[in-house]
C-alpha positions in Angstrom: 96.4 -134.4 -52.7 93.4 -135.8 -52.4 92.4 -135.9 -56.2 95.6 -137.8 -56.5 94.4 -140.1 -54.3 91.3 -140.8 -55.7 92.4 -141.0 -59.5 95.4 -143.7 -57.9 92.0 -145.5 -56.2 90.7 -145.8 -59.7 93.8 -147.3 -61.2 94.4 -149.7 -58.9 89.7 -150.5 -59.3 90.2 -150.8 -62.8 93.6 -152.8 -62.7 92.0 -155.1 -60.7 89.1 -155.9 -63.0 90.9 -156.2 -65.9 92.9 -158.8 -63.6 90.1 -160.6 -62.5 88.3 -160.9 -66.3 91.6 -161.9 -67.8 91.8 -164.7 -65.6 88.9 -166.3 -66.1 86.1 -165.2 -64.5 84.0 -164.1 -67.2 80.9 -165.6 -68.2 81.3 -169.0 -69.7 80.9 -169.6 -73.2 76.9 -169.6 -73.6 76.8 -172.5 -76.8 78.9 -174.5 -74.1 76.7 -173.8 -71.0 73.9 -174.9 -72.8 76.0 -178.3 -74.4 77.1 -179.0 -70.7 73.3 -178.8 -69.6 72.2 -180.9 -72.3 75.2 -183.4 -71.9 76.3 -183.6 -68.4 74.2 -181.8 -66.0 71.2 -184.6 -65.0 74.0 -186.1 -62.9 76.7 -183.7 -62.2 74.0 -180.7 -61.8 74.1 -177.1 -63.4 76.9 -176.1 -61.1 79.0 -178.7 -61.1 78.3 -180.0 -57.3 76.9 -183.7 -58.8 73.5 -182.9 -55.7 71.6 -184.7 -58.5 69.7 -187.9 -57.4 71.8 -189.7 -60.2 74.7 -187.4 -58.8 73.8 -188.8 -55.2 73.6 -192.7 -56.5 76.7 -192.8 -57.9 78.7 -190.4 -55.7 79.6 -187.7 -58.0 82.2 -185.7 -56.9 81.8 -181.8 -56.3 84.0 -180.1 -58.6 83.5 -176.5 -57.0 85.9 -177.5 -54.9 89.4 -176.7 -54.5 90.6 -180.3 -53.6 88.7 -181.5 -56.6 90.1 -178.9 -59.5 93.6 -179.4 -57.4 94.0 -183.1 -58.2 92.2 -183.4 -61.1 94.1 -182.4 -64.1 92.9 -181.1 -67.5 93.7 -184.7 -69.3 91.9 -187.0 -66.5 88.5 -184.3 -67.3 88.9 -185.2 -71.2 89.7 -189.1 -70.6 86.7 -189.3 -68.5 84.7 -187.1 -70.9 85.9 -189.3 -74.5 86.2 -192.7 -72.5 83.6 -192.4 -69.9 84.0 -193.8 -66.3 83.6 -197.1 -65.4 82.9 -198.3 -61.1 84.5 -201.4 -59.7 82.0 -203.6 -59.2 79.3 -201.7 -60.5 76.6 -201.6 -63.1 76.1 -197.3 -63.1 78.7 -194.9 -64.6 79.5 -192.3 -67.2 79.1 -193.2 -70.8 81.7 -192.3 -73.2 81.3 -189.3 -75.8 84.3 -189.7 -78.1 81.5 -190.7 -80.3 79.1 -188.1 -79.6 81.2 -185.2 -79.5 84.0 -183.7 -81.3 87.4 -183.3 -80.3 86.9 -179.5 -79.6 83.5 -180.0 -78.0 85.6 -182.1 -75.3 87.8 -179.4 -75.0 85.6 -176.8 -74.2 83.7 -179.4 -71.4 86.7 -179.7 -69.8 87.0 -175.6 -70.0 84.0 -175.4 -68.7 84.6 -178.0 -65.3 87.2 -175.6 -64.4 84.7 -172.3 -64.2 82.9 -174.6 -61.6 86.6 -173.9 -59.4 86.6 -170.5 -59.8 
């Protein structure tokens, strides 16, 4: 009984990492780690929680948070990404990339916001 026991134990270990690396927790793409450093990370940080000093200025949002990844949707992530983000009555904001990167290259930033959630 017991060995029975143990090999169901094992199952249900293994089961659960397959789960948990099917659904995204595996490591982000490295080539779009580093493009998200390069890019986006001297105001919204390395992890996403914008405690930059630019990130502080402008009031970047964290988006490790659930209420952030909840109401922001994969399309607002790309529109801010191609057409940048402009402040009412404001100088400061995000410069548009639609230019700078390709259409897959946004794709995969906006991938890459939502690891920050998980």
């Amino acid at each position: 009984m017991r060995h029975t026991l143990t090999a169901g134990l094992v199952a249900s270990l293994v089961c659960c990492a397959f789960l948990a690396s099917s659904t995204g927790h595996a490591e982000a793409d490295p080539k779009v780690a580093r493009m998200w450093k390069a890019k986006c990370s001297s105001c919204h940080g390395v992890d996403g929680k914008g405690k930059t000093d630019t990130g502080a200025k402008l009031g970047i949002p964290d988006m490790t948070t659930s209420e952030w990844q909840k109401k922001t949707t994969d399309a607002m992530v790309k529109k801010a990404i191609n057409d940048g983000i402009k402040r009412d009555g404001k100088p400061e904001g995000m410069d548009p990339f639609k230019e700078k990167l390709t259409p897959e290259q946004i794709d995969q930033l906006a991938g890459f916001v939502r690891t920050f959630g998980k």
